[in-house]
PAZANU-383000 format. One line per 8 residues: number of its first residue (from 0); for each residue x, y, z of N, C-alpha, C, CB. Coordinates in nm, 3 decimals. Each point is the difference from the previous one (the first is absolute). Glycine has a CB too. Example, Ala and Ser with C-alpha at 12.3 -4.5 7.8 and 13.67 -1.06 7.14 Angstrom:
2
0> 1.319/-0.569/0.780/-0.089/0.119/0.000/0.090/0.120/0.000/-0.189/-0.117/0.125 | 0.154/0.222/-0.197/0.082/0.119/0.006/-0.077/0.109/0.073/0.118/-0.063/-0.215
This chain:
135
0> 13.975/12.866/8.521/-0.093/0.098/0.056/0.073/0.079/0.108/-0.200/-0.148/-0.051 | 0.202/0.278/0.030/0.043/0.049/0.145/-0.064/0.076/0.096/0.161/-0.011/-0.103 | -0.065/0.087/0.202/-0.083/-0.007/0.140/-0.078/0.112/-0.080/0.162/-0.075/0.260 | -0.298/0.085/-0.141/-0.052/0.085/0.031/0.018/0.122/0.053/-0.060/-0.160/-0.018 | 0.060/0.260/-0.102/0.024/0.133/0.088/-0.116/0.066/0.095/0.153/0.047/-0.196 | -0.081/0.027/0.311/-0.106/0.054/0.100/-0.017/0.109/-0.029/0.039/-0.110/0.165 | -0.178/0.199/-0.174/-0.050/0.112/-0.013/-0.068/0.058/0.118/-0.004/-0.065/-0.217 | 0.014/0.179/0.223/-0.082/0.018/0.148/-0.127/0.023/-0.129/0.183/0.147/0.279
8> -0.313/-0.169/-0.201/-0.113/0.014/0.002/-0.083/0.099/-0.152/0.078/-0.042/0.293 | -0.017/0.176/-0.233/-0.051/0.136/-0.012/0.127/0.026/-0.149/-0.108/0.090/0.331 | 0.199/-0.168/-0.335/0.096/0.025/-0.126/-0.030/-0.082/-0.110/0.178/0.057/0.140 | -0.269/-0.223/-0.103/-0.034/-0.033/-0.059/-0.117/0.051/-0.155/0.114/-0.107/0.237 | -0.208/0.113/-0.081/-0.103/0.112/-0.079/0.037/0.054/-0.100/-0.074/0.057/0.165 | 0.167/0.018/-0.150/0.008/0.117/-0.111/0.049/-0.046/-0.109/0.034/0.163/0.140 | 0.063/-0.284/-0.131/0.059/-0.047/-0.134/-0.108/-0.073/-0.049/0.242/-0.016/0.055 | -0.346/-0.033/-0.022/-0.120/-0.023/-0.077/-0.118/0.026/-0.057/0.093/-0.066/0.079
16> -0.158/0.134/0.078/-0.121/0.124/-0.061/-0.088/-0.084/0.083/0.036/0.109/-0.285 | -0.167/-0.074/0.291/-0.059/-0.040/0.099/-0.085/-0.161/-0.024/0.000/0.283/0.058 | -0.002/-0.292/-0.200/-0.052/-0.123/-0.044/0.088/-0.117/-0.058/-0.176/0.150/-0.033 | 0.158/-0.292/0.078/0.050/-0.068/-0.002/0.152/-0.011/0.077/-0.175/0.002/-0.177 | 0.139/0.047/0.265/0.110/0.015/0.123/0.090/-0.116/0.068/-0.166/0.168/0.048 | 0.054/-0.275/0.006/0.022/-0.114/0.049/-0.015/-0.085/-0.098/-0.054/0.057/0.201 | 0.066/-0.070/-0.297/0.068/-0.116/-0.135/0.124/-0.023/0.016/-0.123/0.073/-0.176 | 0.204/0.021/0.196/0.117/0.041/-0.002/0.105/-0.036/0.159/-0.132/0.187/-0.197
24> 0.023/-0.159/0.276/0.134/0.033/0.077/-0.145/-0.058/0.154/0.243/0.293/-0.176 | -0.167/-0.354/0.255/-0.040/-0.054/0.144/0.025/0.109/0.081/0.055/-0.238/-0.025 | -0.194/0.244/0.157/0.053/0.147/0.097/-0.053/-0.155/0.154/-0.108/0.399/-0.180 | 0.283/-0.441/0.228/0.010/0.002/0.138/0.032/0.039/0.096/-0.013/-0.078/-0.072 | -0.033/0.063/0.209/0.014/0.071/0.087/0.145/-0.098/0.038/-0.282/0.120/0.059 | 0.381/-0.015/0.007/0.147/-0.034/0.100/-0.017/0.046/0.117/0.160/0.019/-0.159 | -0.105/-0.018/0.215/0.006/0.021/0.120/-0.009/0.167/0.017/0.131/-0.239/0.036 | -0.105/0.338/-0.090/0.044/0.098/0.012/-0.105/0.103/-0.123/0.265/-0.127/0.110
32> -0.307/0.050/-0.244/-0.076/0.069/-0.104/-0.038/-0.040/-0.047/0.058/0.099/-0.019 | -0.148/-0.129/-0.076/-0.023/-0.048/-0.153/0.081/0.023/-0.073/-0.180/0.019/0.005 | 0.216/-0.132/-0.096/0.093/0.007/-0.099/-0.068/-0.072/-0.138/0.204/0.000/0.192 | -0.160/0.040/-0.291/-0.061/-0.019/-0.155/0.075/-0.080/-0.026/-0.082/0.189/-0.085 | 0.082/-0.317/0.026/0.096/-0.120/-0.042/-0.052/-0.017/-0.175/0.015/-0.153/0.291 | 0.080/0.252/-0.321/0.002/-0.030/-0.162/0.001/-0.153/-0.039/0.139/0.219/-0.031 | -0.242/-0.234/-0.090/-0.005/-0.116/-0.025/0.095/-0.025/-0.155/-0.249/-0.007/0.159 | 0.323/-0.074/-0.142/0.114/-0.045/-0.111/-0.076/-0.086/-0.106/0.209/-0.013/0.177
40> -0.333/-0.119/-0.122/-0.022/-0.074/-0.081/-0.159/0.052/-0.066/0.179/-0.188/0.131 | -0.113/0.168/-0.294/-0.088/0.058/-0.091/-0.140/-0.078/0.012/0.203/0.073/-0.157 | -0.176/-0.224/0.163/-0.119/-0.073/-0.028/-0.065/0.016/0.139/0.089/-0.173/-0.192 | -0.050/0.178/0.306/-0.053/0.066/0.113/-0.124/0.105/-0.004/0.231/-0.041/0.054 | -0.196/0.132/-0.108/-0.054/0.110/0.008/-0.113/-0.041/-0.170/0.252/0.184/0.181 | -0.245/-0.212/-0.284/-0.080/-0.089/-0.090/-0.109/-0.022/0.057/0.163/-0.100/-0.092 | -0.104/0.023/0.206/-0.113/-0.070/0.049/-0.151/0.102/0.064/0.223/-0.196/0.057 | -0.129/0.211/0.034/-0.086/0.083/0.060/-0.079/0.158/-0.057/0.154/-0.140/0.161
48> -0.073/0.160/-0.294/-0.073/0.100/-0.105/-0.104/-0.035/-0.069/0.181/0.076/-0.029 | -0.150/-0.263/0.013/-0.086/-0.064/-0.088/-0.160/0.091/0.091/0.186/-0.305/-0.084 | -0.137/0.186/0.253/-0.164/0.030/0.048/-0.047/0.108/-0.022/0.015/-0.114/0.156 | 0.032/0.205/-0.088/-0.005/0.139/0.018/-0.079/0.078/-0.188/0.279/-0.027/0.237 | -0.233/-0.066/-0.339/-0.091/0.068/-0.085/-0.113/-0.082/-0.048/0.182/0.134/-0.062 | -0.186/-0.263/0.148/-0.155/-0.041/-0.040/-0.069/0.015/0.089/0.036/-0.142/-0.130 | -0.052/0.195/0.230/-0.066/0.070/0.135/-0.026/0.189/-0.056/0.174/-0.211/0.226 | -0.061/0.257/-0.248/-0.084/0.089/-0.095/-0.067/0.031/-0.108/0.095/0.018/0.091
56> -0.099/-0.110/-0.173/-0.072/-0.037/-0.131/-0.149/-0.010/0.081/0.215/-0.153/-0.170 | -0.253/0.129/0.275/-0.125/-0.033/0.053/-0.040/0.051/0.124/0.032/-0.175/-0.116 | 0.036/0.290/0.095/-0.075/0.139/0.125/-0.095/0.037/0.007/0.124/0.088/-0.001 | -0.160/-0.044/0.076/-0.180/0.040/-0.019/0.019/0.152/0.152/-0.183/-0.368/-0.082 | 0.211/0.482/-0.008/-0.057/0.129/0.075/-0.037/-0.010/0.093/-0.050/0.075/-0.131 | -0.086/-0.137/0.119/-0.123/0.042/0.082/0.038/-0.036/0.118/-0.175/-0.025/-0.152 | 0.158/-0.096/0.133/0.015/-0.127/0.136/0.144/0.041/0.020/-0.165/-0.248/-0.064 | 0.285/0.293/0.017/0.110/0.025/0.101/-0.065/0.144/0.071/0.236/-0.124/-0.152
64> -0.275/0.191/0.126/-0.063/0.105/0.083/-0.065/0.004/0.117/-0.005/0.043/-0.172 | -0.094/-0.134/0.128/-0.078/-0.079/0.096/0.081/-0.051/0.141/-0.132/-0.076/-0.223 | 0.197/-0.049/0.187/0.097/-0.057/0.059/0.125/0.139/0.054/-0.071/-0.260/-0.169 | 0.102/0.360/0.152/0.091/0.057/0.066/-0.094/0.063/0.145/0.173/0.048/-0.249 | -0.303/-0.030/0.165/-0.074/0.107/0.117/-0.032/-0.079/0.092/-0.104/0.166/-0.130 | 0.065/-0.335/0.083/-0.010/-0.073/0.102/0.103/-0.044/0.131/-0.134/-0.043/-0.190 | 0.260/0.070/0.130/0.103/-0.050/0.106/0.056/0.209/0.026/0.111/-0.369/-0.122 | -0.194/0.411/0.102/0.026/0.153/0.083/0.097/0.056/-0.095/-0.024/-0.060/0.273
72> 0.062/0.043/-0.359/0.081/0.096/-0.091/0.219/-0.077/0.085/-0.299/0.330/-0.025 | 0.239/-0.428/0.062/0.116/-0.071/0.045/0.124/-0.076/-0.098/-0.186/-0.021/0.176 | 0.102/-0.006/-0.316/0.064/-0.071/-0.092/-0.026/0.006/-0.128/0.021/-0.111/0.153 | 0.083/0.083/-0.261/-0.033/0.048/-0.135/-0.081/-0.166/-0.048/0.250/0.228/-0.057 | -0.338/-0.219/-0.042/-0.044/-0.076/-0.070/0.012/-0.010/-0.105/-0.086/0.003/0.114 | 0.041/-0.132/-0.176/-0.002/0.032/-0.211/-0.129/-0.031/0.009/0.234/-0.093/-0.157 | -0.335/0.004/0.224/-0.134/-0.024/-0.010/-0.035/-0.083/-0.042/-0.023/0.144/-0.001 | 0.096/-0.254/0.024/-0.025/-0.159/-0.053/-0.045/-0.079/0.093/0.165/0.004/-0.141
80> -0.306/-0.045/0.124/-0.064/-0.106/0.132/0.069/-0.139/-0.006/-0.254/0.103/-0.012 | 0.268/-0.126/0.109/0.038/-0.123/0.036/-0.004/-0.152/-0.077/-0.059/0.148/0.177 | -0.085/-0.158/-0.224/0.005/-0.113/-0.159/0.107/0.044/-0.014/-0.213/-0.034/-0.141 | 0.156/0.114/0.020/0.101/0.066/-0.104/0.159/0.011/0.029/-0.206/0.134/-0.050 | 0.237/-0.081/0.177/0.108/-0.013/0.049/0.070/-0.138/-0.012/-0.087/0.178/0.127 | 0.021/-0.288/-0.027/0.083/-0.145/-0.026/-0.031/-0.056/-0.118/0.002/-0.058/0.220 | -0.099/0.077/-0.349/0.024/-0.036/-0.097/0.113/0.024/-0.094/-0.195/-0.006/0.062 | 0.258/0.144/-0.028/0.095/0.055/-0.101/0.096/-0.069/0.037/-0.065/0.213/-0.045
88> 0.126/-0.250/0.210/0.071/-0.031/0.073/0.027/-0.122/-0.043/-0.062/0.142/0.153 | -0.001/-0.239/-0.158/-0.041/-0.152/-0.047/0.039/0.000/-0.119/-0.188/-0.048/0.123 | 0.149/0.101/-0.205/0.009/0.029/-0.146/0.173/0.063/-0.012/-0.314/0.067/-0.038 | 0.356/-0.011/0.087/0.145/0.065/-0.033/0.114/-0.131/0.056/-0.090/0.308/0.048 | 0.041/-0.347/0.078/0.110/-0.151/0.045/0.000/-0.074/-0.109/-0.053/-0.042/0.242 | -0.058/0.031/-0.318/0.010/-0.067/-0.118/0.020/-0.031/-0.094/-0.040/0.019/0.073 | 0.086/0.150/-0.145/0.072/0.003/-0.084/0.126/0.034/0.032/-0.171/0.024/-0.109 | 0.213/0.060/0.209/0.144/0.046/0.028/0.069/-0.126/0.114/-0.075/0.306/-0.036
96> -0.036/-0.389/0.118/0.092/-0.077/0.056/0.027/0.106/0.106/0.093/-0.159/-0.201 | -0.060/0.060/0.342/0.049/0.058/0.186/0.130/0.062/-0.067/-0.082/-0.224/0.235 | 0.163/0.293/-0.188/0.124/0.037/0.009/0.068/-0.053/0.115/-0.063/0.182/-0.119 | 0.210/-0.215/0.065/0.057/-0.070/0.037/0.022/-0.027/0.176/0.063/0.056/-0.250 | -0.033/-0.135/0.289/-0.027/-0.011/0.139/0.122/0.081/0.092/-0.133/-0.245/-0.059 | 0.222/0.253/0.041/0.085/0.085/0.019/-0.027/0.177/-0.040/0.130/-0.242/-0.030 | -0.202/0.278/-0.037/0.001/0.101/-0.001/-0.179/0.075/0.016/0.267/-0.059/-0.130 | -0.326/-0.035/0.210/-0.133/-0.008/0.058/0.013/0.110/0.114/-0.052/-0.267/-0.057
104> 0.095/0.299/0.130/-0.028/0.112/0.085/0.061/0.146/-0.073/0.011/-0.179/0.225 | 0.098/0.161/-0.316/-0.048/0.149/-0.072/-0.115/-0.013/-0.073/0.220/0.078/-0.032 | -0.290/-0.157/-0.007/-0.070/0.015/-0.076/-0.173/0.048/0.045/0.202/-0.161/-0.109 | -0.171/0.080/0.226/-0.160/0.069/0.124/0.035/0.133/0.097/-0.088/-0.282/0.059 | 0.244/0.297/-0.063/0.063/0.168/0.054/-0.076/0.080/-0.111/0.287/-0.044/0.098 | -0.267/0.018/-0.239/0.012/0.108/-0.122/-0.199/0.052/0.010/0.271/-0.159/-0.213 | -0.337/0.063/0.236/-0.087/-0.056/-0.006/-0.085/0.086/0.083/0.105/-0.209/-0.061 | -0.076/0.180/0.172/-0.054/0.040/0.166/0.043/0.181/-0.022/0.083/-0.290/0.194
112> 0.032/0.309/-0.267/0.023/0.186/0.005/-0.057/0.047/-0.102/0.214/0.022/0.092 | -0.296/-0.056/-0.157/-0.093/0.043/-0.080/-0.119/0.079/0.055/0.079/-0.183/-0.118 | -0.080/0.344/0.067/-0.126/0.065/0.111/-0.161/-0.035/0.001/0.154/0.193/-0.025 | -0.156/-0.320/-0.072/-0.157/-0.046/-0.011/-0.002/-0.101/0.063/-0.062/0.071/-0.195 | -0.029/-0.117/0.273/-0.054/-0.097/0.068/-0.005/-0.103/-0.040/-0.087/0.118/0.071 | 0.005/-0.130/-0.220/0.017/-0.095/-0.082/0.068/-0.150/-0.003/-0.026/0.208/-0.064 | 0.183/-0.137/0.054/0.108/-0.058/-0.015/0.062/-0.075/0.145/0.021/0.179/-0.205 | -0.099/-0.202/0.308/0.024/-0.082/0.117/-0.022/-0.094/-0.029/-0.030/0.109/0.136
120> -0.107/-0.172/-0.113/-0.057/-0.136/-0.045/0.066/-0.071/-0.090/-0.187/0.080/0.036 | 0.229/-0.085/-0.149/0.123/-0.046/-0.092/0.137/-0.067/0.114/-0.074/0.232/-0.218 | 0.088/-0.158/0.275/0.125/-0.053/0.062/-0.038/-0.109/0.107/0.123/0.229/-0.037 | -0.185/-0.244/0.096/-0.045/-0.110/0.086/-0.067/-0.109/-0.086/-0.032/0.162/0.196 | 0.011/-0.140/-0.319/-0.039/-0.105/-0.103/0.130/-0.065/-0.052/-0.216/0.130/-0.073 | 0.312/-0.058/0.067/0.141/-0.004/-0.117/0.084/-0.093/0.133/0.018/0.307/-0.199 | -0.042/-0.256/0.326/0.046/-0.060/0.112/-0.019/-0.090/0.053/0.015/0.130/0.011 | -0.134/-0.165/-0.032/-0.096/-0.114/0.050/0.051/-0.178/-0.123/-0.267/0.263/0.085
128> 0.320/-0.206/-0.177/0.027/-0.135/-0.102/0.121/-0.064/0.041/-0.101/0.100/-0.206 | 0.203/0.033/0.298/0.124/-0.061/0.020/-0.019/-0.040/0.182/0.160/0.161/-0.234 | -0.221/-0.159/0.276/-0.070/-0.040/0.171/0.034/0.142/0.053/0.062/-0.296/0.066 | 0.003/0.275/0.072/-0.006/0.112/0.043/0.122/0.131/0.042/-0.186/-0.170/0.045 | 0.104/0.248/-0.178/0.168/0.065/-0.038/0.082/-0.049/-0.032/-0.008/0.099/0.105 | 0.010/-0.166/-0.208/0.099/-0.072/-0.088/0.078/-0.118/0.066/0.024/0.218/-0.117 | -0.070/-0.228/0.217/0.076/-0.128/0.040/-0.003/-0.166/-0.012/0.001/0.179/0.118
């Protein structure tokens, strides 16, 4: 596997397009900028495509609408209530299995830079099996 190439931010973007952005590639902060940390491992990013398309398989318009106007037009939604939410969640550990423990904080980075809300809660679940923050 090799290293990780660095992208600034705004170059990333463009080699992808505006969707499915953070599958791909981690945005941390350095000391100095954000930087895009291309992601090398395939099953990595699998993973986190997996969720990412059974959370959209079960969007709901309305209620992300709802939910944006409620938090002031502050955040994107897909419109999945909370059941529904940790059921899919529950249901996907189960067939795809935690990802590996070593590669547990890209996997709640990839996760957490996702512009829907959604996709938080998952990571403190995915985090919570290995104690705290993988340790």
């Amino acid at each position: 596997m090799g290293q990780p190439v660095r992208l600034a931010k705004k170059e990333a973007m463009n080699r992808l397009g505006k969707r499915g952005v953070a599958s791909f590639f981690i945005i941390r902060k350095t000391a100095n900028r954000k930087v895009a940390i291309w992601m090398t491992d395939a099953s990595l990013n699998a993973y986190v495509q997996g969720l990412v398309t059974a959370y959209s398989a079960h969007a709901d318009n309305e209620y992300a609408e709802w939910s944006k106007n409620y938090l002031r037009n502050q955040f994107k939604f897909l419109g999945i209530r909370a059941p529904i939410r940790r059921k899919l969640t529950n249901q996907f550990i189960k067939e795809n299995g935690l990802p590996p423990k070593e590669k547990l904080r890209d996997v709640i980075f990839m996760l957490w830079d996702l512009p829907e809300r959604e996709f938080e809660p998952p990571t403190t679940k995915v985090a919570g099996f290995y104690g705290p923050f993988g340790q």
